[in-house]
Each structure stands twice: as C-alpha cells, then as structure tokens.
C-alpha positions as CSV (number, residue, x, y, z in Angstrom):
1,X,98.0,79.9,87.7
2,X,98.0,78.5,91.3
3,X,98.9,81.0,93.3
4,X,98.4,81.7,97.1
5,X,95.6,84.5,97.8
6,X,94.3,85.9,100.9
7,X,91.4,83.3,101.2
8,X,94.5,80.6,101.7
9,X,95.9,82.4,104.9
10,X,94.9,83.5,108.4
11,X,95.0,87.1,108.6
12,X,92.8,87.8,111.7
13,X,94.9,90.4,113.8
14,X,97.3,90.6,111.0
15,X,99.1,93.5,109.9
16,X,98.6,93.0,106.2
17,X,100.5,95.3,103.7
18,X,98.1,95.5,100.9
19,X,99.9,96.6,97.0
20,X,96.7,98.2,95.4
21,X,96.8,100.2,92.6
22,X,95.2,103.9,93.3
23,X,96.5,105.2,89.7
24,X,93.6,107.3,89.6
25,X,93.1,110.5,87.2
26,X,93.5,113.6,89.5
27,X,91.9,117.2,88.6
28,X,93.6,120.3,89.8
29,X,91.4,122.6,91.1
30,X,94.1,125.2,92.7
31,X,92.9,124.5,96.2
32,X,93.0,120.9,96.1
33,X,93.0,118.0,93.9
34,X,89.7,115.8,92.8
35,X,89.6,112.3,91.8
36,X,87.7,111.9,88.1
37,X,87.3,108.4,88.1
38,X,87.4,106.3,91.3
39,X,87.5,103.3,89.2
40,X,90.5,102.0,90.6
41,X,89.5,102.2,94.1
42,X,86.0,100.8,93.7
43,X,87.9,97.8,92.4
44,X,90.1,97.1,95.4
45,X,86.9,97.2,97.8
46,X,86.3,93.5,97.7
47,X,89.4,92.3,98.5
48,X,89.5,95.3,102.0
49,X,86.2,94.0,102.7
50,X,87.3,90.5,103.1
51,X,90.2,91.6,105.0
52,X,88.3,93.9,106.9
53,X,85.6,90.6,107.4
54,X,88.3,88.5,108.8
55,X,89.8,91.4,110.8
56,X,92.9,92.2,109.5
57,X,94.7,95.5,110.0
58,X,95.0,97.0,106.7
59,X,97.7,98.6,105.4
60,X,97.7,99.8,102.1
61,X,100.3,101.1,99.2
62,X,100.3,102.3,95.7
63,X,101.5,104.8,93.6
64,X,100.4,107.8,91.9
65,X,101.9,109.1,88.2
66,X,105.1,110.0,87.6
67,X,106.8,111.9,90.7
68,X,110.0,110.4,89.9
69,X,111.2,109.8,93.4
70,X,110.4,113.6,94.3
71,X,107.8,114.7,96.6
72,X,104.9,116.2,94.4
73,X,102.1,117.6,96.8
74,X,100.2,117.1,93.4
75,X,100.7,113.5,93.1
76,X,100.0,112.9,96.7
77,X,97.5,109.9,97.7
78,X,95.7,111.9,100.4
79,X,92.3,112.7,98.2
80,X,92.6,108.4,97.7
81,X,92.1,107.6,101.4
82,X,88.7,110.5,101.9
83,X,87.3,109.0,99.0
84,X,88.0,105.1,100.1
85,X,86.6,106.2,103.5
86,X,83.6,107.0,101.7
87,X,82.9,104.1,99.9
88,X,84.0,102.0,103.2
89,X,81.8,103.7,105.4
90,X,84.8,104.6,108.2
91,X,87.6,106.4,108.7
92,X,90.4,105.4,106.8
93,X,93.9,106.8,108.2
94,X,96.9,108.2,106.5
95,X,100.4,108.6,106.4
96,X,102.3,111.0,105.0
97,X,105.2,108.5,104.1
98,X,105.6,105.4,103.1
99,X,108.5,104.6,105.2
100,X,109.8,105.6,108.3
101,X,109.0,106.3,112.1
102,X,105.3,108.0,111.3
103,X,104.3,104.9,108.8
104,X,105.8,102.8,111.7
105,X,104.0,103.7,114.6
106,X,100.7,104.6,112.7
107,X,100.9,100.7,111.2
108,X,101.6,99.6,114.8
109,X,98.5,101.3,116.3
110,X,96.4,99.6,114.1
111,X,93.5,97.9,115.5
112,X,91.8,94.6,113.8
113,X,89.6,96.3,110.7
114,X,91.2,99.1,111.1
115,X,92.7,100.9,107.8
116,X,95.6,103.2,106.7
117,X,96.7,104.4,103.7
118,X,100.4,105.4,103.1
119,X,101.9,108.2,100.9
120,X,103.1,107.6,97.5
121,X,105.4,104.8,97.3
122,X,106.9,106.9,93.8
123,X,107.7,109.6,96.0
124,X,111.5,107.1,96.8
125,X,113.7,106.7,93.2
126,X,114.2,103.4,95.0
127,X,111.0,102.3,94.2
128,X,111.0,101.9,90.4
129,X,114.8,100.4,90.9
130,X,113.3,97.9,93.2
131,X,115.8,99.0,95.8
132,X,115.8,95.9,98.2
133,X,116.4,98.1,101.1
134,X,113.3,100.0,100.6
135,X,111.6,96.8,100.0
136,X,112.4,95.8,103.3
137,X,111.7,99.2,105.2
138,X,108.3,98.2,103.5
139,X,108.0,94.9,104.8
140,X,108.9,96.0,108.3
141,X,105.3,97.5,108.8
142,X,103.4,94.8,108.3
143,X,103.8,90.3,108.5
144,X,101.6,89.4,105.2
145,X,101.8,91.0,101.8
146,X,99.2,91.1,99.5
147,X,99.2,92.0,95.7
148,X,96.0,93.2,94.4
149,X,97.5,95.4,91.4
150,X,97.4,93.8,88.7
151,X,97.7,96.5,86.4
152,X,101.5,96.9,88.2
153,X,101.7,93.4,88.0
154,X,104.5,93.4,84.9
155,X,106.5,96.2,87.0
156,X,109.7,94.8,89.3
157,X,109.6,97.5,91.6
158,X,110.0,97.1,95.7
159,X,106.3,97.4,96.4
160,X,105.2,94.8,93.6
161,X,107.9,92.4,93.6
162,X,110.7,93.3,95.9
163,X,108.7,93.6,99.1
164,X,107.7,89.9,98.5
165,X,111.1,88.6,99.3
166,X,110.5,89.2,103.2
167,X,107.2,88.6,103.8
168,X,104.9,85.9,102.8
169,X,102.8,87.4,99.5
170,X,99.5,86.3,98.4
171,X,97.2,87.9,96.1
172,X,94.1,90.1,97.0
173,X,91.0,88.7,94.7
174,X,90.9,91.5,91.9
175,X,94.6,90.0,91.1
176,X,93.1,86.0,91.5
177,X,90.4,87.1,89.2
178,X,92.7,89.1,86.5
179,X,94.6,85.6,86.6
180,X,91.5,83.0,86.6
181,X,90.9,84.8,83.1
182,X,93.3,86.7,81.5
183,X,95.1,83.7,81.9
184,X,93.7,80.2,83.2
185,X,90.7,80.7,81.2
186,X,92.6,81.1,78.0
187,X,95.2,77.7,78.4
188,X,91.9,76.1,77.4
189,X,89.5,77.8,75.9
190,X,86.2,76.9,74.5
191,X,85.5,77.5,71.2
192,X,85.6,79.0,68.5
193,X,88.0,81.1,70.2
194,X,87.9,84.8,68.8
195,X,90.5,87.3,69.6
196,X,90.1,90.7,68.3
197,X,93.4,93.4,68.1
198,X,93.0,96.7,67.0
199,X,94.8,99.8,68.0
200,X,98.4,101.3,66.3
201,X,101.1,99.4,66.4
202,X,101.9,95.9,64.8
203,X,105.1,96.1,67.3
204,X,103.4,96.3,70.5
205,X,101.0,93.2,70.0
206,X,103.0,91.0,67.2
207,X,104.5,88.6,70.0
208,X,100.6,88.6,71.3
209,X,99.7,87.7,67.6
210,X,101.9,84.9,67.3
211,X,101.1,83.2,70.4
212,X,97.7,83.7,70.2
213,X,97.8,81.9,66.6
214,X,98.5,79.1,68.3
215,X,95.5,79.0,70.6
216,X,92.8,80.7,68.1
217,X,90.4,79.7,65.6
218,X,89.8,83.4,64.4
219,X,92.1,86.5,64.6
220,X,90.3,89.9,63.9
221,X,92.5,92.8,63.2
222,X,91.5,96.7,63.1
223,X,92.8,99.7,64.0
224,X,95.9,101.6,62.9
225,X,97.5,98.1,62.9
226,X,95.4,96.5,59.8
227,X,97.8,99.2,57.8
228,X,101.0,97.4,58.1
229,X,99.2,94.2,57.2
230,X,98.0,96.1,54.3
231,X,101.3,96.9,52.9
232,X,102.4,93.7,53.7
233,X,99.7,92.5,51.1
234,X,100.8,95.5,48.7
235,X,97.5,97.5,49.1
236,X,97.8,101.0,48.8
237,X,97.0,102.9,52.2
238,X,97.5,106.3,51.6
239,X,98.6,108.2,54.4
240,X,97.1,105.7,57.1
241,X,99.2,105.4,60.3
242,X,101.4,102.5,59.5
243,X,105.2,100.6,60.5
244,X,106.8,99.6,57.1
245,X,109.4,98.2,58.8
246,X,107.0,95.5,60.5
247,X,105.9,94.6,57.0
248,X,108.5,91.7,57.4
249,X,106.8,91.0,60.4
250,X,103.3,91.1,59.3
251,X,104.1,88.9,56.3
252,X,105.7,86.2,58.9
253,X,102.4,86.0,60.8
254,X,100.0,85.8,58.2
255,X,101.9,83.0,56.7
256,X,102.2,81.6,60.0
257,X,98.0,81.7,59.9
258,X,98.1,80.3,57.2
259,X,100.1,76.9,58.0
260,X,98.1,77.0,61.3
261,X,94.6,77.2,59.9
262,X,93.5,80.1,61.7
263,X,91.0,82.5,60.1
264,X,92.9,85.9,60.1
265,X,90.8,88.5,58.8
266,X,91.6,92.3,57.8
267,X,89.0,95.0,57.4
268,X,87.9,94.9,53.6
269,X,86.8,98.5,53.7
270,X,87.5,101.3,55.6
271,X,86.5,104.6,56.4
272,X,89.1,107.2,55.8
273,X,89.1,111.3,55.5
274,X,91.4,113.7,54.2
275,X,92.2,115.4,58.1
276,X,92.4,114.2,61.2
277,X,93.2,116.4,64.2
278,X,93.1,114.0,67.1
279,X,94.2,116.7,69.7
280,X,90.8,119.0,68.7
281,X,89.0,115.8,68.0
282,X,87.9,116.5,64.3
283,X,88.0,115.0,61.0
284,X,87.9,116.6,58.0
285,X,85.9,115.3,54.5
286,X,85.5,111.5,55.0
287,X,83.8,108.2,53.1
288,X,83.5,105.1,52.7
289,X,86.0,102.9,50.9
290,X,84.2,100.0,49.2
291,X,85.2,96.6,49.7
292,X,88.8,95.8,48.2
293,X,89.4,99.6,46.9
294,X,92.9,100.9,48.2
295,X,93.1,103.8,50.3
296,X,94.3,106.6,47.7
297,X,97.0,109.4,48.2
298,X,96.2,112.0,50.9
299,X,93.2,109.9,52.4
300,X,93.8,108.4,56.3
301,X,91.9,105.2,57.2
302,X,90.5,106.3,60.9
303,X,88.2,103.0,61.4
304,X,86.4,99.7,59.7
305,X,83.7,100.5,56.8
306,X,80.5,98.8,57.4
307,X,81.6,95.2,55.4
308,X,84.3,94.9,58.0
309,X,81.8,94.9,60.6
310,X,79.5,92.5,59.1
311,X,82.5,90.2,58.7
312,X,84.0,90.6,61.8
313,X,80.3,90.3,63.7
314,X,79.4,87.0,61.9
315,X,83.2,85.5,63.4
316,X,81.8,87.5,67.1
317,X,78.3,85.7,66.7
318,X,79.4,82.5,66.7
319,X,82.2,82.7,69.4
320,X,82.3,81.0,72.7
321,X,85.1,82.8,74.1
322,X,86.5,86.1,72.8
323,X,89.4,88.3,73.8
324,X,89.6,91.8,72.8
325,X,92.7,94.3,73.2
326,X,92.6,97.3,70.9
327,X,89.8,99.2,69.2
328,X,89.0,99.5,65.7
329,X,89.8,103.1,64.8
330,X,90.2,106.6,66.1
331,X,87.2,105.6,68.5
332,X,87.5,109.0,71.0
333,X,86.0,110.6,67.8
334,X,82.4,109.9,67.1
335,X,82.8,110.1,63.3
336,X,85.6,107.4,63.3
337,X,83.9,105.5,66.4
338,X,81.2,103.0,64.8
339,X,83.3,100.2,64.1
340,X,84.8,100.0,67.5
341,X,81.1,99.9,68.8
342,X,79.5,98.0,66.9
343,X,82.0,95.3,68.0
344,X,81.5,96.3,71.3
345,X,77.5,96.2,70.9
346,X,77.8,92.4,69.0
347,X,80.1,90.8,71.6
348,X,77.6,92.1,74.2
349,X,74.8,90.8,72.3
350,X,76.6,87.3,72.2
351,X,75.2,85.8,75.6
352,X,76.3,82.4,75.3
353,X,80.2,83.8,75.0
354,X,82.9,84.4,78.0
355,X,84.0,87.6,77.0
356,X,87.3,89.1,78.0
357,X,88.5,93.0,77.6
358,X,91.9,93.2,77.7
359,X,92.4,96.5,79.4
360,X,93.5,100.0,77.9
361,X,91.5,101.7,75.3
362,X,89.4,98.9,74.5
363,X,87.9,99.0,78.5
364,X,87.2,102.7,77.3
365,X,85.6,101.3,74.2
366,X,83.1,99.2,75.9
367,X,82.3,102.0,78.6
368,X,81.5,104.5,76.0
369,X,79.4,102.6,74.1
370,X,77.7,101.6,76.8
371,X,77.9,97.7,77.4
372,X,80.3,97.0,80.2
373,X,77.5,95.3,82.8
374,X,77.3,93.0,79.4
375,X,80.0,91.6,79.0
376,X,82.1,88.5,81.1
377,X,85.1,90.3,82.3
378,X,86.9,93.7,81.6
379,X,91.0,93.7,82.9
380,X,92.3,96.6,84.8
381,X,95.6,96.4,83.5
382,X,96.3,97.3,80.3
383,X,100.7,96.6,79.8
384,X,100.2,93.9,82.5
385,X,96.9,92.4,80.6
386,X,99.3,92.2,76.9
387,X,102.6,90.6,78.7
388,X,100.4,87.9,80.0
389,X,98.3,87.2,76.8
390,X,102.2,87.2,75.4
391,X,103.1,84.7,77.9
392,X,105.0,86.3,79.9
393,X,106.0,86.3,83.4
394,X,104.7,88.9,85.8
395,X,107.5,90.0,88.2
396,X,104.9,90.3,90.5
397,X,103.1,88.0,90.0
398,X,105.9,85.3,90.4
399,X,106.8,86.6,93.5
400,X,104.2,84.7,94.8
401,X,103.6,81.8,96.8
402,X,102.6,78.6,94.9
403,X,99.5,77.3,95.9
C-alpha cells in the first residue's frame, strides 16, 4: 500500500500533529488514575524518536474510552504524557485541550524535539462525527499530520481522517509497518498460506473467510465459531455458543472451499463441560469429546480436544506464512486454554514461517502463553486489523498521500 510516511518528508522545525493511539487501560486509585499496560505508548516511541531525531516539534493526539464528547477528568490523557516522558527521557508538555487558545500557544512555543501532548480529542461529540470544523481547529496547530494509529485506522473521525483534508498526512512507522503486513505481505503470500480464525461469531469474520478463501491454501477454524459450522454439517452441539441463522452462511463458504480447493478444517473433538461462568472464570464438570462424537444436550464446547490440535499443528508446521485472528476457546480460563496455546506454542516453534497476529484476543493469546518475542509480527489493531484482511478501505488510512 504505497503510502507517504514520515521518512518521505522534511519535518526538521516542523510542527507535526502526530494521531497516536494512547487507548490505554486506566486504574482508579481514588487519588489518581494508573496506567496498566503502557503497551500502546511503548509502540508509538519509534516513530517520536525519529521525529524527535530529525527535530520536529511534536504534537501529539489521541483518545481515551468512551467520554462521549463530555469532559471526564477520569478519561483524561494526563497520566499518558508522565509516563511517555518517562520512557522519552524528557519532559513532555500538556494541554488541557485539544483545541483552542491554550493548545494554540503551547503548539506555537514549541521548540525543535520538543513534545506536547493534548487532552482527549473524545472530550468534543464532534470528533466521532468527524466534524470538519474541528478538524480544522486541529489542523491549525500544526503544518504536517501524521497517522500512527492504526488500531483507529477504520474510524472516520476528525483526528483520523478529517484532519487530513488540510494538512499534508503521512504515516508514522507503527502504521507503515501494520500496512507492510497486515496487508502488502498478504497480496502475495508465500506458501502454504495458513490462516487460522477462532473466536464467537461466524458474522464478524465471514466476509474475512470468504476473501481469505481466495488467497489460502488452509483455513483453520476454532472457537465459538466452529459451532455454526457444526450445525451447518448437522452435528449435534449441545448448548455450545452458536448463530443458527449463519448456518446459510456457513454452508455457502464451505462449499465455496470446496470449489476453491482450499483445505478448510473444523475441530474433530472438543472439550466441553456442563458450566461455564466466564464472569468468575470457572467451569464446571468437563471432558473430552472423541473424535466425530457430537456434543450432547446440556454440554458447552469451551475449546479444541487434543486431535484438533494435532490436525491443526501438522497444517501450522508446514506453513510459510500464517495469519491468526481469533483464539480457539474460552482461552482467559486455564481449563478451556490449551488449544489456543498450543497453537500459539506451534506457530512459534515454526521458524521458517512469517507469522502474523491479527490483533484482539489472539495478541492476548500469544502474550499469555508466552511466545510473543517468537513470533513475525503481532497488530495493534484489532476492528482495524479484520476490515483490512476483509479488504476494506481504512478511512484513515485513505486519507493519505500516495506515495
């Protein structure tokens, strides 16, 4: 995707607006809120280095949960720019707007490598409308904008999309990098090609499925999703989470594997249990299903049975690229978590493959089992990582300049 990004323009002694996405999980501690996972931030840090490098002044944005466009001292960036000052090493400024005659003057009386952080840009209604005229109150504090938040990528609002219409926009190099493989590296990919989709829902991945059936060799599916396909081969599933009114659906892209030749393989044994409470994290009596037994009446499938993950392994093994979005079963409970990890551990174990995480709960799969450093690339966006493997355009992404 041959897009402009900041190593394409001169940005010494430019006031560079910088989209970043500081999202990060806040705990209240009555006094004050603490960041839990700096994540987020420690991502950005290459692309403010670079700018800092080439001394730009350095003006960042992003938003914070879900204020909608009310001022939440709660959801306020301010712990954001201590902690980025910390991982700088200097003093990073802030604003407690993200508009207006503070944000103005504090942008102008920026210095080359100097860097300020502005308030929560969800704190204005405008701003998930992408209200053009806060767009451009946006624009007027800086001359270059820079996307590097990818995760908000597949969001028209005025600080991802809008602002881009009155200032030239580049991207920062976490977004060039989400690009170079969530998408470049997958238009041609080397093979076998393995893509792996777990989680709920049939409905939130099936236009990923079908385009992806046109690219793959293989097509893994586990999770809650494997259900619907289940009924659409008229297995019995018990009470395992399911969509019967995708079963049209599911039937449509199996046959569509089938015309293809793609390899589309469904867990041939589960394991299931009687209870699940996911909000206490427990699971009440549970086994093994062997291989081609249904799932009786009153039993849950809550991950893949050990078959499953020799099948799905052997496909893993042999890959030269893989793409994974979605784990394999209730995986935030260790009882129903060994399917997903094992995955996890084989793709890891597969040096010779380009691995890519598709963001969401699979990036937590990989984390918790403890194999992120081994594998090729993990996405930090997890809506924007599935409209792109969809093939959809990113509103801001498009808004752009073409290389």
């Amino acid at each position: 995707m041959a897009k402009k990004s900041i190593r394409d323009i001169d940005v010494t002694g430019k006031r560079c607006l910088v989209r970043v996405d500081f999202n990060v999980p806040l705990d209240d501690k009555g006094d004050s809120m603490v960041i839990t996972d700096d994540t987020r931030i420690k991502e950005t840090l290459p692309t403010l280095k670079y700018l800092l490098e080439k001394g730009a002044k350095v003006i960042l944005c992003s938003h914070l949960g879900r204020p909608k466009g009310q001022r939440d001292p709660k959801q306020s960036l301010k712990p954001v720019a201590a902690r980025l000052g910390e991982l700088l090493g200097l003093t990073v400024g802030f604003a407690e707007d993200s508009i207006g005659e503070e944000a103005q003057a504090k942008a102008q009386a920026l210095g080359n490598g100097d860097v300020l952080l502005l308030e929560n840009v969800r704190f204005y209604a405008g701003e998930e409308k992408n209200d053009p005229e806060l767009a451009k109150q946006f624009a007027a504090l800086a001359e270059i904008y820079v996307n590097d938040a990818f995760g908000s990528a597949h969001r028209a609002h005025s600080s991802t999309a809008g602002v881009a219409a009155f200032l030239p926009a580049v991207s920062g190099l976490l977004m060039e990098k989400e690009l170079a493989y969530m998408h470049d590296e997958l238009q041609a990919p080397e093979r076998p090609f393995v893509v792996i989709l777990g989680g709920a829902k049939v409905s939130d991945k099936i236009k990923v499925i079908d385009r992806l059936l046109d690219k793959a060799d293989t097509i893994l599916i586990g999770g809650g999703m494997a259900y619907t396909f289940k009924l659409a081969l008229g297995e019995s599933i018990g009470k395992s989470l399911s969509e019967p009114d995708q079963v049209d659906t599911a039937k449509a892209a199996l046959a569509k594997a089938k015309e293809k030749g793609v390899k589309f393989l469904l867990p041939v044994d589960n394991y299931i249990v009687e209870e699940l409470n996911f909000k206490d994290k427990t699971v009440g009596p549970g086994r093994y299903t062997t291989p081609g037994e249904g799932i009786p009446d009153g039993w849950e499938g809550v991950d893949i049975g050990p078959e499953s993950v020799k099948n799905f392994s052997a496909e893993v093994a042999a890959a030269k690229t893989v793409v994974w979005n979605g784990p394999m079963g209730v995986f935030e409970i260790k009882d129903c978590a060994k399917g997903t990890f094992a995955i996890a551990e084989t793709i890891a174990e597969n040096s010779s493959c380009k691995s890519i995480i598709g963001g969401g709960d699979s990036v937590k799969a990989v984390k918790k089992a403890g194999v992120a450093d081994k594998v090729t690339f993990i996405s930090t966006g997890g809506g924007a990582s599935l409209e792109l493997l969809e093939g959809k355009e990113l509103p801001g992404v498009a808004a752009l300049l073409e290389k």
